[in-house]
N, C-alpha and C positions, 0 to 999 in steps of 0.2 A: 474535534475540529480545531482545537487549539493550538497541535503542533502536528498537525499533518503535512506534509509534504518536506518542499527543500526550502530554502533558505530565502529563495524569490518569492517567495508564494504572500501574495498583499494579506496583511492582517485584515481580518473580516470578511473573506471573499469564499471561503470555504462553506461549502454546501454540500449535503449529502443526504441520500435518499438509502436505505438500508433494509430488508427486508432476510436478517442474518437466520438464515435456516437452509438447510441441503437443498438444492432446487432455487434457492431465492437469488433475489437479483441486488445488485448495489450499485449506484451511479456517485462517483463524486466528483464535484468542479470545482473551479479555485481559479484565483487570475494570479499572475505572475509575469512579470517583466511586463506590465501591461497586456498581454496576452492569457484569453480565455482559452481552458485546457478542461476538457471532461475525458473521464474513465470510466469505463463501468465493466461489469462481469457477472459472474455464475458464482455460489460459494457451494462448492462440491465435498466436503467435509468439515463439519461443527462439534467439533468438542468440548464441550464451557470448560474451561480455564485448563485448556491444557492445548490443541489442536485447533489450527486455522486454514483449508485449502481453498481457493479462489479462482478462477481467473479472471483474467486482466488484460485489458485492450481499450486503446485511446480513442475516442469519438471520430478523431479524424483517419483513424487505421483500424476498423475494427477487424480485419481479416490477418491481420498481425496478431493475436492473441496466446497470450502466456500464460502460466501459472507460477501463482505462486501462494508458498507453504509457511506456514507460521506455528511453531512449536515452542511451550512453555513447562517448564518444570522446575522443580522446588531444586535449589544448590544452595549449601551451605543456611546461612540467615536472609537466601534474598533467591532471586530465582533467576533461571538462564534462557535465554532467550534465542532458539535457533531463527533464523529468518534464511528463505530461500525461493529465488526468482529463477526459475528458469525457462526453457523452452523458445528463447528469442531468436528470430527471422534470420537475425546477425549480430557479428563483434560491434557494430554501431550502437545498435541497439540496447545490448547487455552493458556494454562502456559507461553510455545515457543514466541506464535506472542504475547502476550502480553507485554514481555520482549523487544521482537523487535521493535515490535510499538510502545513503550513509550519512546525507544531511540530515533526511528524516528520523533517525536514529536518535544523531546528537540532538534534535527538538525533543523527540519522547525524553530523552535521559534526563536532559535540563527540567522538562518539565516534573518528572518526578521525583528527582533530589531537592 
């Protein structure tokens, strides 16, 4: 919860309810630009520390819903990271998380160096 999201997202305001197993459910909220935004999904494959599948859809849209893929493995002395969002309604749509997710990147990176 420390560097979830993008760059708006109010320090403190992240919450999350997690139940990380095939079948299980995850909601997480957060304010940003003064506005409350909830997410939540389905994670349809778990593989500890290697594979992440999910999906994902906005409280206010949930018949919009995507997936998306998250792949870890061992490169060199540190590890590689594929991340992958697809399946969005529209080019607006993919544009949107794309912007967000590469903020939420550079927060994971910072915070782990």
């Amino acid at each position: 919860m420390q560097w979830f999201g993008p760059t708006s997202v109010e320090e403190g305001s992240v919450k999350a309810d997690i139940d990380l197993r095939v079948g299980g459910r995850y909601r997480i909220s957060f304010r940003a630009n003064g506005d409350y935004n909830e997410v939540g999904g389905v994670y349809r494959e778990v593989v500890p520390n290697e594979r992440l599948v999910f999906s994902w859809a906005w409280h206010s849209t949930p018949e919009r819903e995507s997936l998306v893929s998250i792949s870890i493995r061992p490169e060199g002395s540190g590890s590689l990271l594929v991340f992958n969002h697809a399946q969005f309604v529209d080019a607006a749509a993919r544009d949107n998380h794309e912007r967000g997710w590469t903020e939420f990147l550079v927060k994971l990176e910072n915070y782990l160096a």
